[in-house]
C-alpha positions as MATLAB code, in Angstrom:
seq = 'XXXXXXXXXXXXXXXXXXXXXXXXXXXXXXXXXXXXXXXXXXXXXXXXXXXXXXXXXXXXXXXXXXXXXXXXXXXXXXXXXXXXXXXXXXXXXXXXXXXXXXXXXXXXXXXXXXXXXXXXXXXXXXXXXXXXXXXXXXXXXXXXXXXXXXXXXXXXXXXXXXXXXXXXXXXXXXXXXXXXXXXXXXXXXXXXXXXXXXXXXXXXXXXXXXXXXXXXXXXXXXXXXXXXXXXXXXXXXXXXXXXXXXXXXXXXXXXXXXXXXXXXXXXXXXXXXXXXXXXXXXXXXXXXXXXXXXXXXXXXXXXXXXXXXXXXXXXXXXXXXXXXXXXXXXXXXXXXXXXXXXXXXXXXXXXXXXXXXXXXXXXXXXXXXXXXXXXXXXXXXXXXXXXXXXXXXXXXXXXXXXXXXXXXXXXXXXXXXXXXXXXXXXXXXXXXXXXXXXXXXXXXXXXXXXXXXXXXXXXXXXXXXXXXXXXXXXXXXXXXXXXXXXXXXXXXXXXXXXXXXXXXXXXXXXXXXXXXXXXXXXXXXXXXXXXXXXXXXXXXXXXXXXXXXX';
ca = [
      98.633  100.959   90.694;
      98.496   97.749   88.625;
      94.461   99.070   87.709;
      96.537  102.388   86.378;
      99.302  100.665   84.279;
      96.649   98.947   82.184;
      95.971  102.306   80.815;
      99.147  103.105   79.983;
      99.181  102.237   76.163;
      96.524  105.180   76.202;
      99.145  107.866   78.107;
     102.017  106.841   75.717;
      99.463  107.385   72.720;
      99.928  111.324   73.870;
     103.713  110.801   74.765;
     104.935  113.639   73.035;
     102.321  116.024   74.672;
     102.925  114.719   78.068;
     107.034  114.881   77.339;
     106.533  118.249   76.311;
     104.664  119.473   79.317;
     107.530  117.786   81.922;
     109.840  119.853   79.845;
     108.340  123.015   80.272;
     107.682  122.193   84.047;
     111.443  121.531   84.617;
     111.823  124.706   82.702;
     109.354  126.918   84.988;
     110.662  125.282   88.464;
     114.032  126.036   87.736;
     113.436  129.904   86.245;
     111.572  129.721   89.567;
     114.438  128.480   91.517;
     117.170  131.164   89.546;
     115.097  133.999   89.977;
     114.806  133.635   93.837;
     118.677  132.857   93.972;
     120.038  135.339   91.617;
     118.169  137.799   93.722;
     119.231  136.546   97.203;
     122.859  136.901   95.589;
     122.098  139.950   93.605;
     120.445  141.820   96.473;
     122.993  140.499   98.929;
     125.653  141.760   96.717;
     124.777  145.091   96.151;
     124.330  145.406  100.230;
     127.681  143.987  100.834;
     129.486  146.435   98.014;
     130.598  150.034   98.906;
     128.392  152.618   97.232;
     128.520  150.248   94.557;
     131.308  151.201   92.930;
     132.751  147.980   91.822;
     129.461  146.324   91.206;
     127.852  145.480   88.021;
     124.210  146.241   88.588;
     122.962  145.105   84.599;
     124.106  141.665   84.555;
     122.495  140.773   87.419;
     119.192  143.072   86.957;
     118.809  141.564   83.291;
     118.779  138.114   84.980;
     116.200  138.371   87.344;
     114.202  140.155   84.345;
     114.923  137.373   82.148;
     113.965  134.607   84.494;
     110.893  136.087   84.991;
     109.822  136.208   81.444;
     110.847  132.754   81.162;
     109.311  131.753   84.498;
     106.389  132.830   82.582;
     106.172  131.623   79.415;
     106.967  127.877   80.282;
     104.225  127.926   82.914;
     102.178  129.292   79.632;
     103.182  126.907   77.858;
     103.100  124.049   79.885;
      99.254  124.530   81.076;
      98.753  124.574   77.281;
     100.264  121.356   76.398;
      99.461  119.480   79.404;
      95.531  120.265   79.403;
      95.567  119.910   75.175;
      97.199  116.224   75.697;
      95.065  115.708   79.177;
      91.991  116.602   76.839;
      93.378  114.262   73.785;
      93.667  111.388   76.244;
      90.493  112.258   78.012;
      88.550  111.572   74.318;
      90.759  108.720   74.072;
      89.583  106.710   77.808;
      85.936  107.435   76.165;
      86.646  105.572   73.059;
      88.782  103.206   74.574;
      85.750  102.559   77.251;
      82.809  102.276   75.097;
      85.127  100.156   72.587;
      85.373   97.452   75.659;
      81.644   98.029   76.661;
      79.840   97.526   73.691;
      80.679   93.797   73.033;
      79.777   93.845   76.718;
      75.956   94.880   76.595;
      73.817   93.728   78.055;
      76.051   93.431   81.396;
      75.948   89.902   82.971;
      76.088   91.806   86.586;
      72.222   93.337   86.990;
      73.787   94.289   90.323;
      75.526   97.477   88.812;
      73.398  100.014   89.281;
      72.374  102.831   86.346;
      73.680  105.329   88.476;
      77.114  103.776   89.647;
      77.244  102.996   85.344;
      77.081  106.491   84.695;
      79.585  107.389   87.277;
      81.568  105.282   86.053;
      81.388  106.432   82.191;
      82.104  110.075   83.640;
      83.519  110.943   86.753;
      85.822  107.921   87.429;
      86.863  108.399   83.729;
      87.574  112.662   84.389;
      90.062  111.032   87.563;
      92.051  109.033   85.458;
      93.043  112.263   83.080;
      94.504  114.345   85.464;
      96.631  111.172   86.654;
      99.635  112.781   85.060;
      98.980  116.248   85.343;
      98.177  116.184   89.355;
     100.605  113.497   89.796;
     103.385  111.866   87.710;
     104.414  115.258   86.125;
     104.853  116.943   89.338;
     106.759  114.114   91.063;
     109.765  113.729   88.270;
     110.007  116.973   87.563;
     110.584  117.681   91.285;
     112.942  114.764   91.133;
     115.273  116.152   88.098;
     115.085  120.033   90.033;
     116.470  118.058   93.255;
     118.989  116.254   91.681;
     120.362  119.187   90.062;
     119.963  121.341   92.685;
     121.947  118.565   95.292;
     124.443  118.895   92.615;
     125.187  122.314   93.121;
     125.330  122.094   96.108;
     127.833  119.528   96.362;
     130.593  121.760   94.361;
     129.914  125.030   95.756;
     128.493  123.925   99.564;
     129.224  120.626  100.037;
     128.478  119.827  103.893;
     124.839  120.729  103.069;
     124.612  118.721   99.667;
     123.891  115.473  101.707;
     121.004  117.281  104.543;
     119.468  118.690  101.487;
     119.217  115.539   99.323;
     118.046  113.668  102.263;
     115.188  115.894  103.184;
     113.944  116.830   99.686;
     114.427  112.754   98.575;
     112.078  111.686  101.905;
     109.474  114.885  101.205;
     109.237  113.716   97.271;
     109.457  109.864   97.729;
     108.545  108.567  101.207;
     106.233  111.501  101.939;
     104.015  110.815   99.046;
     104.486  107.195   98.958;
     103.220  106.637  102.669;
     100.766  108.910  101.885;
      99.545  106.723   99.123;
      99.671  103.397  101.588;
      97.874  104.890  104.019;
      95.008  107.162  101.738;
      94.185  104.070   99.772;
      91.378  102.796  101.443;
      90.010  106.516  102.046;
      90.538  106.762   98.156;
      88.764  103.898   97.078;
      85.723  105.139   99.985;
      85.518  108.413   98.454;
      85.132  106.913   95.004;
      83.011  104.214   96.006;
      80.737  106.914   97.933;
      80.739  109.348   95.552;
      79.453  106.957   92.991;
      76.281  106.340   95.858;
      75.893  109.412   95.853;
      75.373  110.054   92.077;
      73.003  106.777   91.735;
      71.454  108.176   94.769;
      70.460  111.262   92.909;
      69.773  109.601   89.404;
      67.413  107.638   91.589;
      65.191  110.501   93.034;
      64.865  111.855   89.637;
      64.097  109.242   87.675;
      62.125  107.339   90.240;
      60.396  110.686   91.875;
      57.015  110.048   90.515;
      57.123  106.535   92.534;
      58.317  107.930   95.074;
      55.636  110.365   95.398;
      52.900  107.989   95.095;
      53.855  105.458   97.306;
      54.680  108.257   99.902;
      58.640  107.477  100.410;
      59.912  110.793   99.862;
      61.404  111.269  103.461;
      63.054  107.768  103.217;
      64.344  108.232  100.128;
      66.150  111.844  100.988;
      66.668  110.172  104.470;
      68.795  107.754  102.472;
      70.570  110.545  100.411;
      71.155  112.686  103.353;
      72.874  109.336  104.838;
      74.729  109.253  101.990;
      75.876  112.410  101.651;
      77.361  112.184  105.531;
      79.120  109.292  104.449;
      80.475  110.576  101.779;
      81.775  114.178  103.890;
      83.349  111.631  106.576;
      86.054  109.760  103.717;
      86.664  113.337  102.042;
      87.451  114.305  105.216;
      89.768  111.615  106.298;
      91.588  111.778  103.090;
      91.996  115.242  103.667;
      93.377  114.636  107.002;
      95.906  112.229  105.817;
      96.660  114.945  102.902;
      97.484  117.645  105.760;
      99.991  115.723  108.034;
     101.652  114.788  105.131;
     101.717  118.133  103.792;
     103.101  119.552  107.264;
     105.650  116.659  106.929;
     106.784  118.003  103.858;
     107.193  121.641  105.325;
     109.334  120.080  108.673;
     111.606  118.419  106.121;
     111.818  122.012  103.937;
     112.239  123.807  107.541;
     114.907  121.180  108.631;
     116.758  121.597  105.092;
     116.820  125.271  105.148;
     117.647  125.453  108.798;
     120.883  122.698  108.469;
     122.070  123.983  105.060;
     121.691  127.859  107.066;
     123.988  126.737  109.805;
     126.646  124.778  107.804;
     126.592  127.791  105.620;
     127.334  130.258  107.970;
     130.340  127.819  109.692;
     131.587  127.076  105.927;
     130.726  131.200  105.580;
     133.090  131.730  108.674;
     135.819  129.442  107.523;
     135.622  131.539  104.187;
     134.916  128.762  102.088;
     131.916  130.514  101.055;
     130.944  134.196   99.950;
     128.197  135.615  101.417;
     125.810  136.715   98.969;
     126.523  132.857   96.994;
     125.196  131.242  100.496;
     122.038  133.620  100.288;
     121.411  133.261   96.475;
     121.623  129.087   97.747;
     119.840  129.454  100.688;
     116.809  131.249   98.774;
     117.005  128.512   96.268;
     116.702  125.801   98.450;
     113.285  127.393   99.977;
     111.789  128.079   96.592;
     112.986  124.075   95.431;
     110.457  122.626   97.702;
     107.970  124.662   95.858;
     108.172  121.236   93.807;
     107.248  119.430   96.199;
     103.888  121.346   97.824;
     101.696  120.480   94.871;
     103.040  116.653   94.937;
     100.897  116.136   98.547;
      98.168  117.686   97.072;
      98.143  115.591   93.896;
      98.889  112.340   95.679;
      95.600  112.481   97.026;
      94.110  112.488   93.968;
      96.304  110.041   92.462;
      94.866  107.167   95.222;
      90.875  108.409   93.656;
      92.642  107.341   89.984;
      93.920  104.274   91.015;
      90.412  103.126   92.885;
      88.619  104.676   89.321;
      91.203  102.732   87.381;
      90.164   99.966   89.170;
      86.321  100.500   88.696;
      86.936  101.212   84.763;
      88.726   97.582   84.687;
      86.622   95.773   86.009;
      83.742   96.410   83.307;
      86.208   96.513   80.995;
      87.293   93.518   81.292;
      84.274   91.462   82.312;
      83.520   88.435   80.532;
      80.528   89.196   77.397;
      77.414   87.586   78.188;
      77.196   86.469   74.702;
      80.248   84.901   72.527;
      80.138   84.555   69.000;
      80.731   80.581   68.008;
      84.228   79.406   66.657;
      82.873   78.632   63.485;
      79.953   80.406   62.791;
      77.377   79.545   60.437;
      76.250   81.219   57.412;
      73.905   83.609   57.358;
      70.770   82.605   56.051;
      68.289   84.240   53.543;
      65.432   83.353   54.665;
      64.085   85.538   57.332;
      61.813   83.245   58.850;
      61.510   83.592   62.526;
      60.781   80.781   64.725;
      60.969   80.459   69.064;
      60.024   76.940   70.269;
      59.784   75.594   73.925;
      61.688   78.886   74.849;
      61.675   79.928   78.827;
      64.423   82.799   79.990;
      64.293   84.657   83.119;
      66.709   86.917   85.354;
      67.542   83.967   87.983;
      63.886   84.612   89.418;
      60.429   83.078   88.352;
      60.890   82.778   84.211;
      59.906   85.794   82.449;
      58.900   83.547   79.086;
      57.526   80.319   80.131;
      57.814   77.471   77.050;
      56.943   80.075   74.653;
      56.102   79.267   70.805;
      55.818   82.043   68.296;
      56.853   81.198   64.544;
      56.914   84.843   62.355;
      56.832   84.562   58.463;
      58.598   86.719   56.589;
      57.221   89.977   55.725;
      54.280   89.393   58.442;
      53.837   92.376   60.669;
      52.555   91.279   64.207;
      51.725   93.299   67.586;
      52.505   92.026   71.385;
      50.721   93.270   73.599;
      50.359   92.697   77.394;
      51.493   94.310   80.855;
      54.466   95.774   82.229;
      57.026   92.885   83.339;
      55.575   90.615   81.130;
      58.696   90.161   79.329;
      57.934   91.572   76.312;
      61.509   93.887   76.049;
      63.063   90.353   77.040;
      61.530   88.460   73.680;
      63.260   91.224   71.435;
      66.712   90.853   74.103;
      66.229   87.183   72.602;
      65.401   88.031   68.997;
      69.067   90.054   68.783;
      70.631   87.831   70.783;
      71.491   90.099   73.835;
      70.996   87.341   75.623;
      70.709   83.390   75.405;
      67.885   81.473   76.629;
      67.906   79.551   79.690;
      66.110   76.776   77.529;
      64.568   76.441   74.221;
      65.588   77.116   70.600;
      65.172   80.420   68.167;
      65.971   80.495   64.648;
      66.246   82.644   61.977;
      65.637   81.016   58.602;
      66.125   77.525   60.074;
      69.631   78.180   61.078;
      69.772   78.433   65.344;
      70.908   81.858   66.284;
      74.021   81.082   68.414;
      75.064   79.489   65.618;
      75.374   83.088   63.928;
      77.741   86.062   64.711;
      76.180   88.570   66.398;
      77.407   91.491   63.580;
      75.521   89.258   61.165;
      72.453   88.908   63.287;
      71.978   92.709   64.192;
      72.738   93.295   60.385;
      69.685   91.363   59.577;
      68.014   92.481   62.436;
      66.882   96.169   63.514;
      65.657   97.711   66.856;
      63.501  101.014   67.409;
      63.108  101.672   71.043;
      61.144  103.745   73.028;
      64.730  105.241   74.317;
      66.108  105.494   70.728;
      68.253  108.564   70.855;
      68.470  111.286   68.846;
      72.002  112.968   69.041;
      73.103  116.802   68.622;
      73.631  116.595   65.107;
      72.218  117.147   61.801;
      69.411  115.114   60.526;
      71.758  113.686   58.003;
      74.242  112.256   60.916;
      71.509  111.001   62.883;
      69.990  108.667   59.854;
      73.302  107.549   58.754;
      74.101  106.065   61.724;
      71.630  103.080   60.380;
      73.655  103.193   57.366;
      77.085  105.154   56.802;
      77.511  105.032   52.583;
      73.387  106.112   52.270;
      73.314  108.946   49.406;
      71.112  111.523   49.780;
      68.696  110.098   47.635;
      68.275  107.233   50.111;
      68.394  109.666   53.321;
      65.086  111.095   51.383;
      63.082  107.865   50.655;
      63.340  107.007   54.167;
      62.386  110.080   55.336;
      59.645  109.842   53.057;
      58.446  106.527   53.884;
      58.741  107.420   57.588;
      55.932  110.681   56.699;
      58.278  113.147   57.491;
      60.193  113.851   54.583;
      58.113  116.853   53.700;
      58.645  118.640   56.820;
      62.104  118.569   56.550;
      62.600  119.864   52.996;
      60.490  122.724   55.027;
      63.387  123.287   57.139;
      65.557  125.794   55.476;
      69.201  123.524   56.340;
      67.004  120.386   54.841;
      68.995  117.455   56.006;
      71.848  119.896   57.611;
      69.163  121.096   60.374;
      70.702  120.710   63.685;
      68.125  118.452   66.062;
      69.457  118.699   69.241;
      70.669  117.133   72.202;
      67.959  114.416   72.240;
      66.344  115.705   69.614;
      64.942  119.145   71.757;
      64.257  121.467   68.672;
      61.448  118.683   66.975;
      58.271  117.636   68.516;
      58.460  113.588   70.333;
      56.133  112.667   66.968;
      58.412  114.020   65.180;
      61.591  112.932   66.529;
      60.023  108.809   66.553;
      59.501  109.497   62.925;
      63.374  110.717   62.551;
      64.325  107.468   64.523;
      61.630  105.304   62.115;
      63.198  106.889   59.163;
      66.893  105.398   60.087;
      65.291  102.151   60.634;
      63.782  101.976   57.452;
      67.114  103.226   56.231;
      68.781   99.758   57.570;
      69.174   97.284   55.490;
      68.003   94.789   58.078;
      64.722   92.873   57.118;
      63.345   92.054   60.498;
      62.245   95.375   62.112;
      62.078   95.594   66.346;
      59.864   98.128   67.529;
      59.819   98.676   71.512;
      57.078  100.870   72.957;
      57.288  102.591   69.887;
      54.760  105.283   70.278;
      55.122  106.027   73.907;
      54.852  109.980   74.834;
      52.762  110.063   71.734;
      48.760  110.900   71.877;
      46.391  109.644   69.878;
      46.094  111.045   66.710;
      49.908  110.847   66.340;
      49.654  107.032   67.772;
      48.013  106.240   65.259;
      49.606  108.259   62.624;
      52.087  106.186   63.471;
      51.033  102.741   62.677;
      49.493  103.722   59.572;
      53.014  104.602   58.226;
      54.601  101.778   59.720;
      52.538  100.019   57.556;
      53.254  101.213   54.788;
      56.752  102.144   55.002;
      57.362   98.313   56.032;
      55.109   96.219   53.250;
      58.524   94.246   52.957;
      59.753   93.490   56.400;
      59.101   91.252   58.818;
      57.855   93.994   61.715;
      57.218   92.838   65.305;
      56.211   95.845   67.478;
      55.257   95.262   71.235;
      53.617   97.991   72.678;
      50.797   99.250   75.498;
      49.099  101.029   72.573;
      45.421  100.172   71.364;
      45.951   98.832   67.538;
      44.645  100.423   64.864;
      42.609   98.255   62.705;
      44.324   96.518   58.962;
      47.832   97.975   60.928;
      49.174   94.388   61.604;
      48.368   90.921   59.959;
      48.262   89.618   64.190;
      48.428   90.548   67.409;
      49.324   88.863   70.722;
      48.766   89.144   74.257;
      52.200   87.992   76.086;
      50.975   87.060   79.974;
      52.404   84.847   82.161;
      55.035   83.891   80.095;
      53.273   82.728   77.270;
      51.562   83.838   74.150;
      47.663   84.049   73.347;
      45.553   85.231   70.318;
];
């Protein structure tokens, strides 16, 4: 529960929503409540009168009319609030999330997996929003419908006021609150499994081509399969637990209705009571604990929020692998690159190995070498995304932790082979490099990038839609779209990873030739797998073994 309070600045942020919805709630339980007990009294009534001569049939008809129209309309009304303020806060633990995360990247723990990541960005996030809906709403506004109910009772039947306080208290409170006690390891299990089973399945599909080769298929959904029972066996024991509290709940309705039945009847007897006023009661005690049947229910999924609450926190609020200095140092204008005696590595062998590599500005050089040779982990360094173990890297003379990081990745600017494209216009997409850009700018860059005549083609121009991932433009098209909002930066050192991967040939080189170009006054550093094309780059390196050769 303490994971869950942390997020509570973000549930008062839709307060008024949330308020509104309990309202309404309160408002449908009790037209709920009325109806059944005007009718118990009005059809009990009507039986009891003598060819209902002396019995007014519209007063009581209207109300059963008019608590079903109201019955109605709140439960409208209150499905519309609650899910519009669920949704609000829903956008809200997304912001709030990535907010946290960003300063965060790249995680210290390599542990988390990028399928438990993903769970948690998604589905642990989609538990947290229904927190009040499934949970909190239900439980106070079966609380307030108690209390005034037990107050009724109290004037107009009072030997039952106490049985029914006691058993509709236990099935609200201690019902729901063992419940929690004893579902919260089977909570945490099914979230904890769940998110296996997700990374499990991100996995296979990313990894299937592996798979295939080396011939571990059958493991692999061996694995899943394992999973998958694993997962089945907590769902099912929290859905045990959920059904012996849930017949708990219905002894204590049973015992309620049965007590307040026979201390009616003796009260009945003893005519301290009218008959059809002890069935109107009697029907409204059986439709109260309608209150209380969806509170079981939504218990069980408050113990998944707390264990995602829980998850959420704890990248949230894990310590960023880089910290900007206490008084940082000015940013330089000279651009000069420089890595001496370097040597950084994941807590294995070192990746880079006493590297040197000094880059002048506006040089363009190439890195080559194989896969794992660490050449993603010397641009990591360049932007500072991580520190190295030993060594020193400067930018104009000045040593980098020495610099914030907003002023480093200001001067510096990363194209990667995984540089989205989002489901936007073209005009979004390259501002993100640059928010004020006019569209005078927006064109030079998509000029220098070679594709600025193909989108004046496009009859929306810089309003096209591209796509989620950029789906409606070809892969050379859509690495020119991400070149152009590099060049759009302002930054001066230009990171290109893998930057022509998926591309063939022609386009490959294509490519290069309008790097170029486009860059004459940058400092570019591109490693890549890619043969170079000749008068593309003033050098290029071989990275191998941790160190770098002509």
């Amino acid at each position: 529960m303490k994971a869950l309070l942390a997020f509570r600045s973000l549930f008062l942020s839709q307060v008024r929503g949330f308020t509104l919805a309990l309202i309404l709630s309160l408002v449908t339980l009790a037209a709920g409540i009325a109806l059944l007990g005007t009718s118990g009294w009005f059809i009990t009534a009507a039986a009891l009168t003598t060819a209902g001569l002396a019995f007014n049939l519209f007063v009581p008809s209207s109300l059963v009319r008019g608590f079903s129209f109201i019955r109605i309309l709140a439960r409208y009304g209150e499905r519309l609030s609650g899910h519009d303020a669920t949704l609000r806060l829903l956008s809200g633990l997304r912001g709030w999330l990535f907010a946290r995360l960003f300063p965060r990247l790249p995680l210290a723990d390599r542990s988390l997996r990028h399928g438990d990541l993903v769970s948690r960005l998604t589905s642990d996030v989609d538990a947290l929003d229904t927190a009040f809906l499934v949970a909190i709403g239900p439980i106070a506004a079966a609380l307030v419908i108690g209390a005034a109910l037990t107050a009724l009772l109290a004037w107009l039947l009072p030997g039952a006021a106490w049985l029914y306080g006691f058993c509709y208290g236990v099935a609200v409170l201690v019902v729901p609150t063992g419940l929690v006690l004893t579902s919260r390891a089977a909570g945490n299990a099914v979230v904890q499994r769940a998110a296996d089973a997700r990374a499990a399945v991100l996995d296979g599909i990313e990894g299937h081509a592996d798979l295939t080769v080396f011939g571990v298929l059958g493991t692999a959904q061996s694995g899943f399969a394992a999973t998958s029972r694993h997962l089945a066996a907590v769902r099912g024991r929290l859905s045990t637990l959920t059904a012996i509290a849930g017949f708990a709940v219905q002894a204590l309705a049973a015992l309620a209705l049965a007590g307040s039945l026979w201390l009616g009847l003796s009260a009945f007897a003893a005519g301290a009571i009218d008959g059809p006023v002890l069935a109107g009661l009697l029907l409204a005690i059986a439709g109260s604990f309608e209150a209380t049947s969806t509170i079981v229910r939504s218990v069980g999924k408050l113990t998944t929020a707390m264990a995602a609450a829980e998850r959420l926190t704890a990248i949230a609020e894990a310590p960023p692998a880089i910290v900007d200095p206490a008084t940082p140092a000015a940013l330089p204008a000279d651009t000069t690159l420089a890595l001496t005696g370097v040597t950084f590595g994941y807590g294995g062998p070192p990746v880079l190995d006493n590297l040197d590599l000094a880059v002048a500005i506006g040089e363009h050089i190439a890195i080559t070498g194989p896969s794992g040779s660490g050449k993603s982990s010397l641009l990591a360094l360049l932007l500072r995304l991580a520190d190295p173990q030993s060594g020193r890297i400067t930018l104009g003379g000045t040593a980098l932790p020495t610099l914030r990081q907003a002023d480093i990745h200001a001067s510096v600017a990363l194209l990667s082979q995984h540089s989205p494209l989002f489901n936007d216009t073209i005009r979004a997409n390259l501002r993100i490099a640059r928010p004020d850009a006019d569209d005078d700018a927006l064109w030079a860059a998509l000029a220098a990038a070679g594709i600025g005549d193909f989108v004046r083609a496009l009859p929306a121009g810089l309003d096209t839609m591209v796509g989620e991932g950029g789906r409606t433009v070809s892969v050379g098209q859509a690495r020119r779209l991400c070149l152009a909002r590099v060049l759009l930066s302002p930054a001066k050192i230009l990171l290109l990873d893998e930057p022509t991967a998926a591309l063939d040939r022609p386009a490959e080189v294509a490519f290069f030739e309008t790097l170029h170009q486009a860059a004459q006054d940058r400092t570019v550093i591109v490693v890549t797998h890619a043969a170079i094309p000749d008068g593309t780059m003033d050098r290029v390196l071989t990275l191998r073994n941790g160190a770098l050769t002509s």
